[in-house]
N, C-alpha and C positions, 0 to 999 in steps of 0.2 A: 557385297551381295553376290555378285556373278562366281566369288572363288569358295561360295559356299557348297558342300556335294551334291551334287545332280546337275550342276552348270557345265561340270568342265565335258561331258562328251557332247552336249549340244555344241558348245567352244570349239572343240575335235572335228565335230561335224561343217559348220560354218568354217572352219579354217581352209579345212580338203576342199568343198566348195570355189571358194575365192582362189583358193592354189590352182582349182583345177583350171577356172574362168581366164584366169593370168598365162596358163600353158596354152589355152584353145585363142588367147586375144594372140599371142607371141606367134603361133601359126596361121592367123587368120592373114597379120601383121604380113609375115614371110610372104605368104600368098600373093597378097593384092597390092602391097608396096611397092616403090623404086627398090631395084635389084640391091642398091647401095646401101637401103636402110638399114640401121643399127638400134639394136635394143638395147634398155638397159635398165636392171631394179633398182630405183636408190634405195631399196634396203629397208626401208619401213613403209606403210602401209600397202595399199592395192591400187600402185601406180605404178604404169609404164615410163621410161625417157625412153623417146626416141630421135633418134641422128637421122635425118633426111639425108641426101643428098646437096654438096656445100652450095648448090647452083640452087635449091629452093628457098622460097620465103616465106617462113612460117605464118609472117604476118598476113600473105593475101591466102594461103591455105586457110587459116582462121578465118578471113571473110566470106570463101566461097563455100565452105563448109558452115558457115550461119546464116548462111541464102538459106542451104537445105535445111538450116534447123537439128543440126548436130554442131556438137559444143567440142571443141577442142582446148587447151589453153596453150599457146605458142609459149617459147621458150624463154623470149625477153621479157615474159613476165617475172621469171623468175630469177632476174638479175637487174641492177643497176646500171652496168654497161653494155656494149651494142654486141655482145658475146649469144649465144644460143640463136641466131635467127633463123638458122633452118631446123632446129629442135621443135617438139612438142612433147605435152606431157599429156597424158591418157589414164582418165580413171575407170578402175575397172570394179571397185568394189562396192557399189550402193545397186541397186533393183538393175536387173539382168534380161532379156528377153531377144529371140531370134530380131527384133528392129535393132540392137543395140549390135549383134554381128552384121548386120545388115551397112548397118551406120560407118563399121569398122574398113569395112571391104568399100564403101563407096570414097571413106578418106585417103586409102590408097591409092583407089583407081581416081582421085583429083589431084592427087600431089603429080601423077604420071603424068594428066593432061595437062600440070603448070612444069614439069620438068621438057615434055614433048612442043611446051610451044615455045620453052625458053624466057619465061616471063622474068622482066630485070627484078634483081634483090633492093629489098630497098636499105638504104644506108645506115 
C-alpha cells in the first residue's frame, strides 16, 4: 500500500523530519551531556546509542530519570552480559514535542549530577 504513487513524498517528508529530530537530539545531546559523551546510529531505525562516561551507571540514571517520568532504556538491556552499563539507548522517532527536548537536556544535566557526585557503578 504505502509504495503505491502518492505515498512516497509523504515517505520523503516524514523521513527529512526524523533525520531532522536525530541532528537537533545529537545537539541537544553535545549541549547538556558529560563532556565525554559519545553518539552513535546503529544504523536502522530513529535511535540514538549513547557512551556516557566509563564512571556512569546507566542503571541509576535510568532510575533517576523514572522519578522524573522520562523513559530511557540502559544499555544492559540490550545485552546478555555485564557489558554497556554506562550506555543508554534513546528513541527518537514516535510523537515529538518541546517536553520531549526538554526531557533530553534534563538527562544530561542528571547523568552530570551522578558523574559530579561520583555515584559507585554497579557491578
Amino acid at each position: 500500500v504505502l509504495s503505491q504513487p502518492g505515498y512516497e513524498p509523504a515517505l520523503r517528508r516524514l523521513r527529512e523530519r526524523l533525520e531532522q529530530r536525530l541532528d537537533r537530539s545529537r545537539r541537544l545531546i553535545a549541549a547538556s551531556f558529560p563532556r565525554e559523551t559519545r553518539i552513535t546510529d546503529p544504523g536502522a531505525g530513529y535511535v540514538l546509542w549513547v557512551e556516557l562516561p566509563e564512571a556512569l551507571d546507566a542503571q541509576a540514571l535510568f532510575r533517576a530519570c523514572l522519578a522524573e517520568r522520562i523513559c530511557i532504556a540502559p544499555g544492559r538491556m540490550f545485552t546478555a552480559t555485564q557489558r554497556y552499563g554506562h550506555c543508554i539507548r534513546l528513541g527518537v522517532g514516535g510523537a515529538w514535542s518541546d517536553a520531549h527536548e526538554q526531557a533530553l537536556g534534563r538527562i544530561g544535566r542528571l547523568a552530570g549530577e551522578q558523574l559530579r557526585l561520583g555515584l559507585p557503578r554497579a557491578a
